[in-house]
KERODO-33552 format. One record per residue (C-alpha): x negated, y, z negated. Coordinates in steps of 0.05 Angstrom, whole numbers, plus 5000, padded with zeros to 4 digits. Each point is the difference from the previous one (the first is absolute). Example, Ala and Ser with C-alpha at 12.3 -4.5 7.8 and 13.67 -1.06 7.14 Angstrom:
2
475449104844/497350695013/
This chain:
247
494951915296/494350335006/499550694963/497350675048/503350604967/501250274933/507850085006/499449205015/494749924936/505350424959/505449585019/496349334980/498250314928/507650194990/502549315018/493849814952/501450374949/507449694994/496849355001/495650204951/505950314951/505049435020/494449444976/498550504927/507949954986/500549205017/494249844957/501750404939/507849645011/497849264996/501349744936/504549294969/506950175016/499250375059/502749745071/496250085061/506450295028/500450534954/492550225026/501949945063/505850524984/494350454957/495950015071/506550245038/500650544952/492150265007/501349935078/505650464994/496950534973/495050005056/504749955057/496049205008/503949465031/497549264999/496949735050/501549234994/506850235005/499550565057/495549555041/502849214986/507050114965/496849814936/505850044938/494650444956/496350584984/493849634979/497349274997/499349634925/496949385005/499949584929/495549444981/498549505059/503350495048/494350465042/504050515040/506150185033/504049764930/507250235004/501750424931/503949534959/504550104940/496349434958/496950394939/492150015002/497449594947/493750024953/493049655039/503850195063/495350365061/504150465042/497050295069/503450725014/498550115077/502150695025/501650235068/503250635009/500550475075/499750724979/500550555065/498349435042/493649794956/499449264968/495649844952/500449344958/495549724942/501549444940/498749884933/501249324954/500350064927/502649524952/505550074945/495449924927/497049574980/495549865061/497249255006/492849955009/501549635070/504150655020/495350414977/493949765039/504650005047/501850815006/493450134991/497249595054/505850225056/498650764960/492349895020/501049665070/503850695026/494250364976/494549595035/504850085056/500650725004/492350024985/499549595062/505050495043/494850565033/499150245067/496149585046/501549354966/502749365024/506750034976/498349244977/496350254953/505550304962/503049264992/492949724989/498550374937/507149954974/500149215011/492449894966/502550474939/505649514995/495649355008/494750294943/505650014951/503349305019/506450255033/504049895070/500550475051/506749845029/498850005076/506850185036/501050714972/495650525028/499350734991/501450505053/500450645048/504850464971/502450684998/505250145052/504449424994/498749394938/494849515045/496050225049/494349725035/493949774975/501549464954/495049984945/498749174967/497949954930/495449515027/494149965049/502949955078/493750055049/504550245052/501550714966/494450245036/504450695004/494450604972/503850434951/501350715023/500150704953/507250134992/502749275003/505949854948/500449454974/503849574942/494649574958/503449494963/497649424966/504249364981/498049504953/502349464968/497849524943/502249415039/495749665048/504249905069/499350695023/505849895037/507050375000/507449795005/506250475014/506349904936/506649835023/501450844994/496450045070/495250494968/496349804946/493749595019/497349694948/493649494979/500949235020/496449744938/503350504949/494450324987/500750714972/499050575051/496650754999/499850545045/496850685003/499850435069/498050755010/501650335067/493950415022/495950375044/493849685031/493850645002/492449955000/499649844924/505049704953/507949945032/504050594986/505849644947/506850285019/503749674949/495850134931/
């Protein structure tokens, strides 16, 4: 999608802006005890109020209203019923179509207390997204959006893991260009004022970089076990600094 009027600019900050309030109420819910189901139910209820639908489950049939992903699992985690535990790192990735708007962005945090390995590891994924967006102006190579994110994630002795990609979106969940968290010489594509796009970062403490799909179909998941983070904004590519949607 490429924004070009203001009603269309309007519509991506609403669908932000549930994004934004959907991610506040997940966060402050995590906690020992807690099932990812039951925040999976919380984000239903926030989407409600907003007249939001999901779109994992409008667009692919997907049996949620968001995506929790737990320990070695990276995205697409089904919401289970197993209670979250203490050391345990959750990724909350919402996705919700509002008027005909999608907007999508991620956060990981982990159930106290934190390990020092998952803590280097937020950080790091936390920083990557913001060399990223840094990266994400008009008239760049849109490699060098996965350029900067991948050498802020070799600096700090983490894996970029190298089948998931960011994304187009804004009419419908994945739209054209894809965006690597890596270098690809072939993105040669020069990004354009008005561009949306969904930065997201995926790390892992392992060292495959590689990802599997669980017997559920959905969740994919590290090979090595490693733990997983992911952060994403969906924004606006300008002259200066990407318009975030989703803060």
């Amino acid at each position: 999608m490429t924004i070009t009027t203001e009603a269309e600019l309007q519509g991506m900050k609403k669908a932000g802006q549930v994004v934004a309030e959907t991610l506040r109420v997940l966060k402050d819910a995590v906690r020992p005890g807690v099932t990812p189901a039951e925040l999976d139910a919380l984000a239903g209820e926030v989407f409600r109020r907003h007249g939001a639908a999901s779109a994992p489950r409008l667009t692919y049939g997907a049996p949620v209203n968001v995506f929790v992903s737990v320990g070695a699992d990276i995205v697409h985690g089904l919401p289970t019923r197993r209670p979250l535990a203490p050391g345990d790192v959750v990724s909350l990735d919402v996705t919700p179509v509002v008027n005909g708007f999608v907007a999508d962005a991620a956060v990981t945090v982990v159930v106290p207390p934190v390990s020092p390995v998952a803590g280097r590891l937020l950080a790091c994924t936390e920083a990557a997204l913001a060399a990223g967006l840094a990266a994400a102006r008009e008239g760049q190579p849109l490699s060098a959006v996965g350029r900067a994110v991948e050498t802020e994630v070799a600096r700090r002795g983490f894996t970029v893991l190298r089948d998931l990609f960011g994304h187009g979106v804004g009419r419908a969940i994945h739209e054209k260009p894809d965006v690597p968290n890596y270098f690809r010489a072939s993105d040669r594509q020069r990004l354009h004022g008005g561009l949306v796009l969904a930065i997201e970062p995926m790390v892992s403490s392992g060292r495959s970089g590689r990802v599997r799909t669980r017997r559920d179909g959905w969740t994919l998941a590290t090979t090595d076990g490693g733990l997983a983070a992911h952060f994403e904004h969906t924004v606006m590519i300008t002259g200066g600094q990407p318009l975030i949607l989703t803060a």
